[in-house]
C-alpha positions in Angstrom: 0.0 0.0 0.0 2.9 2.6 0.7 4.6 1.7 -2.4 1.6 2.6 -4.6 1.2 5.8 -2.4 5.2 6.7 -2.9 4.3 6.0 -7.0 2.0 8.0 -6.9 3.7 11.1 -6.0 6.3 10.3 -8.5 7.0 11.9 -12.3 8.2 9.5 -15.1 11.4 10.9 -14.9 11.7 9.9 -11.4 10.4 6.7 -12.2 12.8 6.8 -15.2 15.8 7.3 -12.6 15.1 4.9 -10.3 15.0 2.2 -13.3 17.9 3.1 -14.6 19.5 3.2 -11.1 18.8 -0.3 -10.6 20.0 -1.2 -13.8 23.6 -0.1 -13.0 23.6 -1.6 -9.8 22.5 -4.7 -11.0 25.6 -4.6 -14.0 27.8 -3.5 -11.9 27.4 -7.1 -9.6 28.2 -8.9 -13.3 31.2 -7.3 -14.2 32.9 -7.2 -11.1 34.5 -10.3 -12.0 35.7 -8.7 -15.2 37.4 -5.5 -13.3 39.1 -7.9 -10.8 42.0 -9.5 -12.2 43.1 -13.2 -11.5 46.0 -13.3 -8.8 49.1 -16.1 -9.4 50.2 -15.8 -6.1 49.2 -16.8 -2.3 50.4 -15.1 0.5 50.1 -16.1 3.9 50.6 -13.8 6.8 50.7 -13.6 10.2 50.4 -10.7 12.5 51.0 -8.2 9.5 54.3 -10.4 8.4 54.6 -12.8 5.1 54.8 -15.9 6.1 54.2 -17.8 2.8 54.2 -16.8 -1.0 52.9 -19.8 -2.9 51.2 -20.0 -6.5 48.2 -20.4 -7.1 48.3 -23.2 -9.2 49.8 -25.9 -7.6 47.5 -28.0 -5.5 48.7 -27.9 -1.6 48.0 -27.8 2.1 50.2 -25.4 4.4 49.6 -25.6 8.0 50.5 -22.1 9.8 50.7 -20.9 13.2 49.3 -18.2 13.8 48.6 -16.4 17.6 45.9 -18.9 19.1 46.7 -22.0 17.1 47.8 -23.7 13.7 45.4 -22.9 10.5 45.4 -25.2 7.8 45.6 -23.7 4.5 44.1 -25.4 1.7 45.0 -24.7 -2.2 43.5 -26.1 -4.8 41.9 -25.9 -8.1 43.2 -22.1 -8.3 40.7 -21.7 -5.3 42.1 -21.2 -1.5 40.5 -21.8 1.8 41.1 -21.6 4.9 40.3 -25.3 5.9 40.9 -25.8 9.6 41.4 -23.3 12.9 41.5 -22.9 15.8 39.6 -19.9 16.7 36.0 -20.0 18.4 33.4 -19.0 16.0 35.2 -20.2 12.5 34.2 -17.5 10.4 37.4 -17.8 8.3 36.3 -21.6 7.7 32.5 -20.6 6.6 34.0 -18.0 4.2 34.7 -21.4 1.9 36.7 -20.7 -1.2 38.0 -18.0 -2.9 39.8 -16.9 -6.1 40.2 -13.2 -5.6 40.8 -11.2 -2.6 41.2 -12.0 1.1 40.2 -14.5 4.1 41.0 -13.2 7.5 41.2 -14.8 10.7 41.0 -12.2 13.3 41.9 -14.3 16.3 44.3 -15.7 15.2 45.5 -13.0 12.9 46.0 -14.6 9.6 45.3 -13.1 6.3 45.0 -15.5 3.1 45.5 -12.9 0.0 45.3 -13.6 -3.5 47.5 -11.0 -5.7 50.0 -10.8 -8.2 53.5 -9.9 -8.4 52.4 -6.9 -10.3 50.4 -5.6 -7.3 53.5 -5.3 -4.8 56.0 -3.4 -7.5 52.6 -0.6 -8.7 52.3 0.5 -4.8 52.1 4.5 -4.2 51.5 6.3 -2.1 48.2 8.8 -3.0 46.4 11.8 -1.8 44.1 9.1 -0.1 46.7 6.4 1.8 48.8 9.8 2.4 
């Protein structure tokens, strides 16, 4: 009943907006995959520090210790997850498998990043990091 009221005290071109709003939002969820590029590498780290820099491509497990316990890092498939840890409410683990960007366990505070080599050498520092 209140969205036929809100309608109602629309224009086309409102209504015109508001499509075309949605339409945007809705492309931009399909080609985010295009914008984000593909990593090659793994890297583990613990409390801020690399502790691994593996490719992406060859099947593995890596068990890491991190500050409450050892995670088990799982690669496979060109896919990552973060397969076994000790922390309390195993968000990490739920996360399930990823091929671009991060899993974090904050308890035990390990990141699992996928990147590239590229990444590491095109770092500035902008009007925005400072």
């Amino acid at each position: 009943m209140r969205l036929r009221e809100t309608l109602n005290g629309t224009t086309i071109a409102d209504r015109l907006l508001l499509i075309v709003l949605i339409l945007v939002s809705f492309l931009g969820f399909i080609f985010v995959k295009d914008v984000l590029s593909q990593g090659t590498d793994v890297r583990i780290e613990v409390n801020g520090k690399l502790a691994y820099k593996l490719p992406i491509d060859i099947d593995r497990t890596v068990s890491v210790k991190g500050a409450i316990g050892s995670i088990t890092v799982e690669i496979k498939d060109k896919k990552v997850r973060i397969k076994e840890s000790p922390c309390q409410n195993k968000i990490c683990i739920h996360h399930g498998w990823i091929d671009k960007g991060a899993v974090v366990c904050l308890p035990n505070r390990v990141m699992v990043i996928i990147g590239s080599p590229e990444e590491n050498r095109n770092k500035t520092v902008d009007a925005t990091t400072g």
